[in-house]
ZADO-1210 file (C-alpha; in nm, 4 decimals, padded with zeros to 6 digits):
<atoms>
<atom x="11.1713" y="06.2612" z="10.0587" code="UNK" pos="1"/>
<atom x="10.9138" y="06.5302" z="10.2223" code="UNK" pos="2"/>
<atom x="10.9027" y="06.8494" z="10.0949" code="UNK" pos="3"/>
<atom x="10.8219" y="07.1665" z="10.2574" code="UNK" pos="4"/>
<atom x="10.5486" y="07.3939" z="10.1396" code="UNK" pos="5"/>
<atom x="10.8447" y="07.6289" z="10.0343" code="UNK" pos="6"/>
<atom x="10.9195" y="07.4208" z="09.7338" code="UNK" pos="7"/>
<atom x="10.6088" y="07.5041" z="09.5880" code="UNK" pos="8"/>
<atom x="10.7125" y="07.8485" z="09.5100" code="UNK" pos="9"/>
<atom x="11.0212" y="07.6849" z="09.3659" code="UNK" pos="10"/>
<atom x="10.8534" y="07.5170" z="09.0965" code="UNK" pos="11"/>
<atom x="10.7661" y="07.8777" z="08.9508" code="UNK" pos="12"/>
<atom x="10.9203" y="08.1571" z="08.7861" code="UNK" pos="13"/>
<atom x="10.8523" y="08.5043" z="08.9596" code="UNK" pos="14"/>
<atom x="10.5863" y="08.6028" z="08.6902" code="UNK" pos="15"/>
<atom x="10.4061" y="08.2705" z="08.8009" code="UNK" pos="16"/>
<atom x="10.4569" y="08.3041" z="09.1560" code="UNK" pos="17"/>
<atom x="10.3580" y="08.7263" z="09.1369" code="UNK" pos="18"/>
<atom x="10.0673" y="08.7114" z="08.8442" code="UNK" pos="19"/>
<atom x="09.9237" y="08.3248" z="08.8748" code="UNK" pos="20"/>
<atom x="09.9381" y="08.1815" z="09.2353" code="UNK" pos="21"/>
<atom x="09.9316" y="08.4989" z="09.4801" code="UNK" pos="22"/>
<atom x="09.5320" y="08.5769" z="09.3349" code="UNK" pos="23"/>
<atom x="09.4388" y="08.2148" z="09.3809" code="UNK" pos="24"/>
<atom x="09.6405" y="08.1985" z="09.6845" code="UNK" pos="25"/>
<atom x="09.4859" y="08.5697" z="09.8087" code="UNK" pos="26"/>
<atom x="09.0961" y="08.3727" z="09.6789" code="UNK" pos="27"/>
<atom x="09.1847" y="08.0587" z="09.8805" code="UNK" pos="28"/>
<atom x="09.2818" y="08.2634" z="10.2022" code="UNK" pos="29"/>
<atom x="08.9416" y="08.2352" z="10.3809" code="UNK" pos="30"/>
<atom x="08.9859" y="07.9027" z="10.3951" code="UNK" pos="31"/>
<atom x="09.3445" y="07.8302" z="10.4738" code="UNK" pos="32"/>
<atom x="09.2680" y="08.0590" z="10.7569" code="UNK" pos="33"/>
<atom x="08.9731" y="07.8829" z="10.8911" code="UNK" pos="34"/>
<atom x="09.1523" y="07.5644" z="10.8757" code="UNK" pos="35"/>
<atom x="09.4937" y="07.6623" z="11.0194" code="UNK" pos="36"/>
<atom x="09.2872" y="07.8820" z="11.3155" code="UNK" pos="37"/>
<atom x="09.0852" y="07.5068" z="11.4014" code="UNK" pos="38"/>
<atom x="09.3137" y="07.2911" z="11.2911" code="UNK" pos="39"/>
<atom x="09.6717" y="07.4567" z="11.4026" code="UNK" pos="40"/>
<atom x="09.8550" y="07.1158" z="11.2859" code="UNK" pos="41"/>
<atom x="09.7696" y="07.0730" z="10.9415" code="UNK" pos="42"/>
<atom x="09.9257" y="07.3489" z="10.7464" code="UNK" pos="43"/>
<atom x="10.2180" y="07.1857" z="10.9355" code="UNK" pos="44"/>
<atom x="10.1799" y="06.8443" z="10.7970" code="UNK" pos="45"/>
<atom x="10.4995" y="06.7943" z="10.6025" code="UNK" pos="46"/>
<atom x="10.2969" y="06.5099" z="10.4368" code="UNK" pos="47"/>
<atom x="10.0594" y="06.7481" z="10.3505" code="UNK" pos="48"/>
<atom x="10.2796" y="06.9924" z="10.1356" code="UNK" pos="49"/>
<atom x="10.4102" y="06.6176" z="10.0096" code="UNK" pos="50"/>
<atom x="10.0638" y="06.5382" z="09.8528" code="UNK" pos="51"/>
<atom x="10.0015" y="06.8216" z="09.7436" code="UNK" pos="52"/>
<atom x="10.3182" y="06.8825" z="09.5210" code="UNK" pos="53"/>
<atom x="10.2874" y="06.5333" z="09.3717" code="UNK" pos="54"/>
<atom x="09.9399" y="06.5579" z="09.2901" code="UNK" pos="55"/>
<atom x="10.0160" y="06.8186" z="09.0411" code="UNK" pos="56"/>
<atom x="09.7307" y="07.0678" z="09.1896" code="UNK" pos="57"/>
<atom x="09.9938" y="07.3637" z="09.1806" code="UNK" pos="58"/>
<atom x="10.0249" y="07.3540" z="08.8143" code="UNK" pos="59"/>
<atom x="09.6668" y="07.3317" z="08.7518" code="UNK" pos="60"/>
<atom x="09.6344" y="07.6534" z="09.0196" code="UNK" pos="61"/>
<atom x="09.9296" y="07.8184" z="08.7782" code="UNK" pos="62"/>
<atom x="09.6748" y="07.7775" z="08.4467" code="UNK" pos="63"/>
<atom x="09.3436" y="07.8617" z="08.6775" code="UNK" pos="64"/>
<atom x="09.5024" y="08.1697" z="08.7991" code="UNK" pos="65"/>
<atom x="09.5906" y="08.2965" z="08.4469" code="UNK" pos="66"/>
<atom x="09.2853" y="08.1677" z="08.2392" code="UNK" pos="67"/>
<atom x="09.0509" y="08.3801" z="08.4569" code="UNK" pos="68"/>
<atom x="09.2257" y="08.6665" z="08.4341" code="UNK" pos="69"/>
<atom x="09.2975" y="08.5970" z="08.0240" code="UNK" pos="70"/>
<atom x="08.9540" y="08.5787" z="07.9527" code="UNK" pos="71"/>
<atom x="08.8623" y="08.9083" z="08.0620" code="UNK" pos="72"/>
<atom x="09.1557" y="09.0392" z="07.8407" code="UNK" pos="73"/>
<atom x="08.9600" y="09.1511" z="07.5085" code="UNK" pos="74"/>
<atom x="08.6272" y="09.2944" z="07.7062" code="UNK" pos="75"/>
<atom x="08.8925" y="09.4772" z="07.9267" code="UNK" pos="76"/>
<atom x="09.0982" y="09.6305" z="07.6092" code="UNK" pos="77"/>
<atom x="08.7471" y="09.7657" z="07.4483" code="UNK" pos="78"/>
<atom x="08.6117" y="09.9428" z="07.7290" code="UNK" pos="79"/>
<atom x="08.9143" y="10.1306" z="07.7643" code="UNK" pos="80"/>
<atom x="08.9764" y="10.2456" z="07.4143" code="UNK" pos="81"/>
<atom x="09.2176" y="09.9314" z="07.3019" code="UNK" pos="82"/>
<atom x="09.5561" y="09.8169" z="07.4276" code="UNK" pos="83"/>
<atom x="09.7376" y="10.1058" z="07.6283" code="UNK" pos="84"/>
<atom x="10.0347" y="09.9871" z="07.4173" code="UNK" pos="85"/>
<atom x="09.8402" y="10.0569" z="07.0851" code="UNK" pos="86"/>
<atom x="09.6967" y="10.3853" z="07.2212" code="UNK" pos="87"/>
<atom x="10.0418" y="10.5465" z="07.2925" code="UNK" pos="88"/>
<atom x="10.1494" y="10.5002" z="06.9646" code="UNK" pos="89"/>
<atom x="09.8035" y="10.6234" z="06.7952" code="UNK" pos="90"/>
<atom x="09.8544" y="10.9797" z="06.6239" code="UNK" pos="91"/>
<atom x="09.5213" y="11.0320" z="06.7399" code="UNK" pos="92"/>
<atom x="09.6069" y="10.9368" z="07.0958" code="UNK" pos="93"/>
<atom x="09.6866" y="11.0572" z="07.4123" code="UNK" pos="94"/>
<atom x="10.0681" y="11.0910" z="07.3961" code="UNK" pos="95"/>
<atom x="10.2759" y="11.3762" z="07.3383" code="UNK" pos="96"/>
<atom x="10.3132" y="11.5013" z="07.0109" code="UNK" pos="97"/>
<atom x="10.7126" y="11.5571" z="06.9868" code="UNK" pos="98"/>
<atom x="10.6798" y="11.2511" z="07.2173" code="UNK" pos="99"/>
<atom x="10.4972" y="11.0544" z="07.0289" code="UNK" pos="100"/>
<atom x="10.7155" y="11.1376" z="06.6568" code="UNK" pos="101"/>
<atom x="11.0306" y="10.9665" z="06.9094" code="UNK" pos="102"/>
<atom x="10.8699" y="10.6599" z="07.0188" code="UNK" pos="103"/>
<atom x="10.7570" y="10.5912" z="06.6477" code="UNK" pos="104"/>
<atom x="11.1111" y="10.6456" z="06.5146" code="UNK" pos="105"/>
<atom x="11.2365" y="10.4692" z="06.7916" code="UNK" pos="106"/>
<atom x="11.0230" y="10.1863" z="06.7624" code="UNK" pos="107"/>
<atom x="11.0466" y="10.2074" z="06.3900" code="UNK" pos="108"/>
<atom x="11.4334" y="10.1427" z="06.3938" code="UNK" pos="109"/>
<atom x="11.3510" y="09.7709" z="06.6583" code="UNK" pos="110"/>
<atom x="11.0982" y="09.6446" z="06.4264" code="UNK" pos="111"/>
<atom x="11.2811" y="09.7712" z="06.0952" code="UNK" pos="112"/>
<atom x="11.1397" y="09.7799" z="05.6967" code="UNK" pos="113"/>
<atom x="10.9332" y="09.4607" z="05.7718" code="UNK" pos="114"/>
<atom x="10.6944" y="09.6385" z="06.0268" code="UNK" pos="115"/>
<atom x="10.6626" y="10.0183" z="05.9065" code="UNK" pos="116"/>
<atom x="10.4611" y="10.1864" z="06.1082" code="UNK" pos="117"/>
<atom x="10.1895" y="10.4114" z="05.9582" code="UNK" pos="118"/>
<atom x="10.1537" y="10.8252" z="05.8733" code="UNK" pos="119"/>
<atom x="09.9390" y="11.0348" z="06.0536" code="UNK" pos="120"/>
<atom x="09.7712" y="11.0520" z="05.7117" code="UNK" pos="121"/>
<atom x="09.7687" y="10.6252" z="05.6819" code="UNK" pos="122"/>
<atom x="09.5976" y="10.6328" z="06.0382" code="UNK" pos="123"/>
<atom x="09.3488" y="10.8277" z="05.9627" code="UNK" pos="124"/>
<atom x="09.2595" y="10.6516" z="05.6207" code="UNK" pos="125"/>
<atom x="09.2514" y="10.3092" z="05.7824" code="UNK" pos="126"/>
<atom x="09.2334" y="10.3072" z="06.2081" code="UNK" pos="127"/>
<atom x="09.2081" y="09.9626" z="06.2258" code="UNK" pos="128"/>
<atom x="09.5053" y="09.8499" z="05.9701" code="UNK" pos="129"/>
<atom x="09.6644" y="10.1112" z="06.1840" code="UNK" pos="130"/>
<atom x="09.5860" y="09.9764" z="06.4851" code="UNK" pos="131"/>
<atom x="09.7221" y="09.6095" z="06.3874" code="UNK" pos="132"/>
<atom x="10.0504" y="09.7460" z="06.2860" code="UNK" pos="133"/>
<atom x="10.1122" y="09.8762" z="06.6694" code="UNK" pos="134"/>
<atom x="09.9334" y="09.5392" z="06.8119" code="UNK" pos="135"/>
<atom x="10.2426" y="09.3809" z="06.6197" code="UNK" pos="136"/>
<atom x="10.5142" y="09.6233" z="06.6944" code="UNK" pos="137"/>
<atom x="10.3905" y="09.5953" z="07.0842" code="UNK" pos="138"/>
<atom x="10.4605" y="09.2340" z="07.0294" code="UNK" pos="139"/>
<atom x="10.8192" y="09.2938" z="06.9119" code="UNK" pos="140"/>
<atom x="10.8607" y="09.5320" z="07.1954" code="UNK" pos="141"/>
<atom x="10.7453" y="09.2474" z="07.4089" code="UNK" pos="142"/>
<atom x="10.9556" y="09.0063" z="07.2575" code="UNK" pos="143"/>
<atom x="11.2470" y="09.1978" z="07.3270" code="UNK" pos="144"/>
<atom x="11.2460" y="09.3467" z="07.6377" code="UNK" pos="145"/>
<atom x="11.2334" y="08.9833" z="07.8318" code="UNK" pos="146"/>
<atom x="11.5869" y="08.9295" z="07.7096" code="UNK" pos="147"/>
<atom x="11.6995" y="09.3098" z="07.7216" code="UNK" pos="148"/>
<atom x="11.9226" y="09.3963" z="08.0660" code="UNK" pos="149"/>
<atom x="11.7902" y="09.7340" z="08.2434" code="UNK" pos="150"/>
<atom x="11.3884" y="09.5982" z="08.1591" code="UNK" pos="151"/>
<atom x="11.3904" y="09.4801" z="08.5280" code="UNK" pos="152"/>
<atom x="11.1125" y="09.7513" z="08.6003" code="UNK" pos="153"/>
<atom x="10.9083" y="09.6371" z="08.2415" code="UNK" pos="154"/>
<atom x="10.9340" y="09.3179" z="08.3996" code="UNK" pos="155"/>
<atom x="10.8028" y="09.4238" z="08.7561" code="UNK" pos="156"/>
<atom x="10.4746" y="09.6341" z="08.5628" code="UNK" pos="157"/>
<atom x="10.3790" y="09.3046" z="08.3922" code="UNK" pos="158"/>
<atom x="10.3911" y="09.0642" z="08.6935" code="UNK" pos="159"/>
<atom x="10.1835" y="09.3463" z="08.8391" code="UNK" pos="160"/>
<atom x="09.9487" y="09.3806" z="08.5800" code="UNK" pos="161"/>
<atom x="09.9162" y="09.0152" z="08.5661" code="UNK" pos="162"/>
<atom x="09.8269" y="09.0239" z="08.9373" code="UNK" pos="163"/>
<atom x="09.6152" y="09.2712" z="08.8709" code="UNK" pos="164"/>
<atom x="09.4043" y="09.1387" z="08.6021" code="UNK" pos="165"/>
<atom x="09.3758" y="08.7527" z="08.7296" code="UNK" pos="166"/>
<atom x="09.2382" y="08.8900" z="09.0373" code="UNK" pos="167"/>
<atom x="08.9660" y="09.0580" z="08.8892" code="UNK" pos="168"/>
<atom x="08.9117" y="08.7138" z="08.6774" code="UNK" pos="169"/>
<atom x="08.9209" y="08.5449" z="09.0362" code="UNK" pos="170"/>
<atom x="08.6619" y="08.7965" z="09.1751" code="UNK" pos="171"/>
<atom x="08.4012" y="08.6523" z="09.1712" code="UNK" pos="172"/>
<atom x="08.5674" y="08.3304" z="09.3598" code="UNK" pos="173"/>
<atom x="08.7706" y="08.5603" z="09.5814" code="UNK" pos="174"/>
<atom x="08.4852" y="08.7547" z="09.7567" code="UNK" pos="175"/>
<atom x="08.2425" y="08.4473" z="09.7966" code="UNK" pos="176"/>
<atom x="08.4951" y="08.2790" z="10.0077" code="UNK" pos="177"/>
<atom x="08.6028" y="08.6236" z="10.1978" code="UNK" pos="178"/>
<atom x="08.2217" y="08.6695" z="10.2907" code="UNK" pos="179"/>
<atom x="08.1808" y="08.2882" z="10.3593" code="UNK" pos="180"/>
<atom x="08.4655" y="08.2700" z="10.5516" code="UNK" pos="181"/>
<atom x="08.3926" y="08.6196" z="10.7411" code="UNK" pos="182"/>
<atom x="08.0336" y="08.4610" z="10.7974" code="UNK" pos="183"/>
<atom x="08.1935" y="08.1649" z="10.9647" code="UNK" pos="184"/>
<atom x="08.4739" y="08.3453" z="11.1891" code="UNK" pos="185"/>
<atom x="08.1720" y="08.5399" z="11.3045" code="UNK" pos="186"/>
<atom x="07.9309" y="08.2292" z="11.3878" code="UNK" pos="187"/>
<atom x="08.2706" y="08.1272" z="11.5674" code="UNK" pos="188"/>
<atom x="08.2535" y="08.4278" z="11.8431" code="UNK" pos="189"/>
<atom x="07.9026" y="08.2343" z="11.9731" code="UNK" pos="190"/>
<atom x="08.0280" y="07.9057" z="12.0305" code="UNK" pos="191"/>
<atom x="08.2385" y="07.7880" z="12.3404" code="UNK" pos="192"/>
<atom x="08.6008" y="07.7336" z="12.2621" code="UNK" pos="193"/>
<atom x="08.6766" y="07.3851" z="12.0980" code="UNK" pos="194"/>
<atom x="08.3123" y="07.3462" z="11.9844" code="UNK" pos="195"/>
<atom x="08.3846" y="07.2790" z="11.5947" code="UNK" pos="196"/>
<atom x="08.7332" y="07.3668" z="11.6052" code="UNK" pos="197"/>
<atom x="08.6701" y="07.7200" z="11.7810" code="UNK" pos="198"/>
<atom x="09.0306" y="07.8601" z="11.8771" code="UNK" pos="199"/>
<atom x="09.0941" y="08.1226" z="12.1548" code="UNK" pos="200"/>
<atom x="08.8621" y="08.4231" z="12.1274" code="UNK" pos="201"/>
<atom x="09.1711" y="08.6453" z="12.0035" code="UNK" pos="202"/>
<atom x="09.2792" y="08.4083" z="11.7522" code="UNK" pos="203"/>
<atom x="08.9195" y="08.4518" z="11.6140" code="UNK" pos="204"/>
<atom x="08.9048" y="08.8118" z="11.6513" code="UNK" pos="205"/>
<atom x="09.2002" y="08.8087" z="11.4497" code="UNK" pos="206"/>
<atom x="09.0711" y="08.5901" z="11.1671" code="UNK" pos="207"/>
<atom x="08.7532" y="08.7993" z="11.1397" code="UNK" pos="208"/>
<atom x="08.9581" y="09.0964" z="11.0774" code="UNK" pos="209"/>
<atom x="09.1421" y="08.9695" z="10.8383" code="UNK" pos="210"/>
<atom x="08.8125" y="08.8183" z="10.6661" code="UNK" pos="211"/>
<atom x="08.7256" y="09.1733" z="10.7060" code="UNK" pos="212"/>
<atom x="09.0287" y="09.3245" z="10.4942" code="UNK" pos="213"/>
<atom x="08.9792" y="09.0217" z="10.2449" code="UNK" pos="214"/>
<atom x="08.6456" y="09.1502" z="10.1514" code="UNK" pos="215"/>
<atom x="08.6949" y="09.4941" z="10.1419" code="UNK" pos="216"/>
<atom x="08.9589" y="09.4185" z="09.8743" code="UNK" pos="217"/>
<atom x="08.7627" y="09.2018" z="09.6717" code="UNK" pos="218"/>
<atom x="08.5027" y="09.4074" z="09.6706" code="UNK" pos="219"/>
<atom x="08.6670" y="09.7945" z="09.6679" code="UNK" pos="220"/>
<atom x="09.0053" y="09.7127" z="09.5440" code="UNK" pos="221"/>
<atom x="08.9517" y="09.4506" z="09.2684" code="UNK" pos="222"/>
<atom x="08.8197" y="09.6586" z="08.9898" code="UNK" pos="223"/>
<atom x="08.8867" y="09.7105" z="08.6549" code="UNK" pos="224"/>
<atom x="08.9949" y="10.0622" z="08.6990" code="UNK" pos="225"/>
<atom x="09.2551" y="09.9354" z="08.9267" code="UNK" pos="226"/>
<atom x="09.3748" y="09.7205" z="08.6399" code="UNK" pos="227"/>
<atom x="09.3982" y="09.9640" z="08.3622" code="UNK" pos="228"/>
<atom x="09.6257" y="10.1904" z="08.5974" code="UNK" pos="229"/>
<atom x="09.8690" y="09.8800" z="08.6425" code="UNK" pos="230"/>
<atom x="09.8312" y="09.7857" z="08.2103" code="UNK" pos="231"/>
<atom x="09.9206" y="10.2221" z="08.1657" code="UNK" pos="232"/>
<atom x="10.2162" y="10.1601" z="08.3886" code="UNK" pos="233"/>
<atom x="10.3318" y="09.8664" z="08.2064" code="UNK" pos="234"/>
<atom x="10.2975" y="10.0075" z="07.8541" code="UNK" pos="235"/>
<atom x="10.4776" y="10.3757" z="07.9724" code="UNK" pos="236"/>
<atom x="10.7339" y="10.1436" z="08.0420" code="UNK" pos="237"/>
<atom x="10.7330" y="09.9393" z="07.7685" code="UNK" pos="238"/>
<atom x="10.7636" y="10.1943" z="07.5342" code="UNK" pos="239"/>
<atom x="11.0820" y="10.3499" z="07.7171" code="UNK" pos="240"/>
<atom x="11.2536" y="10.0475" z="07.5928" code="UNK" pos="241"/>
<atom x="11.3016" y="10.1535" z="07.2388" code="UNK" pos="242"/>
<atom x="11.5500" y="10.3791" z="07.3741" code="UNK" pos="243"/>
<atom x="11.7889" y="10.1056" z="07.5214" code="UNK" pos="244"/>
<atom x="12.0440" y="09.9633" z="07.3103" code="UNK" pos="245"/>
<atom x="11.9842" y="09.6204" z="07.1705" code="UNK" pos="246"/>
<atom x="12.2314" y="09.3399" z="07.3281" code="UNK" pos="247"/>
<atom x="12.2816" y="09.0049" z="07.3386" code="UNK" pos="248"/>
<atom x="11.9562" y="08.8804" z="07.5168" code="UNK" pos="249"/>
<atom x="11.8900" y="08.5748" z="07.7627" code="UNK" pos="250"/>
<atom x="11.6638" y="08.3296" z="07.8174" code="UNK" pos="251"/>
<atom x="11.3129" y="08.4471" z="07.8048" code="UNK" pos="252"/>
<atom x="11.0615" y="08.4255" z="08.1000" code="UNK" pos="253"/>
<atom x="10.6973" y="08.4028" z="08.0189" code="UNK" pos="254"/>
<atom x="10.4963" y="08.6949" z="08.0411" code="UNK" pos="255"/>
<atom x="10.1612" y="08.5417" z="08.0157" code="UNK" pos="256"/>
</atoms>
């Protein structure tokens, strides 16, 4: 039985689909539109799609797109400080003070007696034990906002993030192919049409501008600044959950 290209993005969960394939898909671009500019009838190819689901290359793509991204993770974290997560619940960071007293009682009554988060006075004596302590009650934040109803936004700031920060791992890839691909659609406008595949001339005016946009995001866009404000979002938000009620959660989705 054939399958259309449209079942790919039924194999994956929305994180997977927002945070893993659309920055390899975005990195891949240059190509697919090179090929489906000179070749019109192969992104068509029902037997195509067919191959290329059995083959199992979408699930390696899935791990590609996230490794990248993962790697960059601990580098990422240092340069700004330490997980946004951890800062907001420093004494010594940048929240609120009456804000930040509510977050840790709030947070302090989720992760209970097991997980007691430390004085201003503990902090200071020991940053780094400190620091650990909010690593772990981040983790039980995590934990329980994938099952917790009215996290939909929490859950829209991490598939963001995740975008955010595979892309950046995918940089490198992404703007190689958007300048390689640019390079080509331009070497395209001197050759009569149907000489190597050469479409109409406004087909390829089109592709250049798009190679255009593609490498103006790689290289302008995809920054790490751009991913810290996505990773502030998601731990503002993440925090706000310690003020919704526990319930009866669901089945969790995977957040990394």
């Amino acid at each position: 039985m054939m399958m259309s290209q449209s079942a790919l993005f039924l194999l994956f969960d929305a994180y997977s689909r927002r945070a893993r394939l659309r920055p390899l898909l975005i990195a891949t671009l240059p190509v697919a539109l090179l090929l489906g500019a000179g070749l019109p009838a192969l992104p068509r190819s029902s037997w195509l799609w067919s191959l290329i689901l059995c083959s199992g290359l979408p699930f390696c793509a899935d791990q590609l797109g996230r490794s990248r991204g993962k790697r960059l993770e601990e580098a990422l974290f240092a340069s700004w400080g330490g997980k946004p997560t951890v800062q907001l619940l420093r004494w010594r960071g940048p929240a609120d003070r009456s804000q930040l007293t509510y977050f840790h009682e709030a947070v302090q009554r989720i992760t209970g007696p097991a997980l007691r988060l430390p004085t201003e006075a503990e902090e200071r004596r020991d940053p780094q034990a400190a620091d650990r302590l909010y690593d772990a009650a981040g983790l039980v934040l995590r934990s329980r906002a994938r099952g917790l109803p009215g996290c939909a936004l929490v859950m829209e700031q991490n598939r963001e993030y995740g975008f955010r920060r595979n892309a950046l791992g995918l940089r490198p890839y992404g703007l190689a192919t958007a300048i390689a691909g640019l390079m080509a659609a331009l070497a395209w406008l001197f050759v009569p049409v149907g000489f190597l595949g050469r479409p109409e001339t406004a087909v390829v005016v089109a592709v250049t501008v798009v190679h255009v946009g593609l490498v103006a995001f790689w290289s302008l866009v995809v920054r790490a600044r751009w991913v810290e404000s996505a990773a502030w979002l998601y731990a503002e938000r993440l925090l706000e959950t310690s003020a919704l009620p526990d319930q009866s959660a669901s089945p969790a989705t995977p957040a990394n």
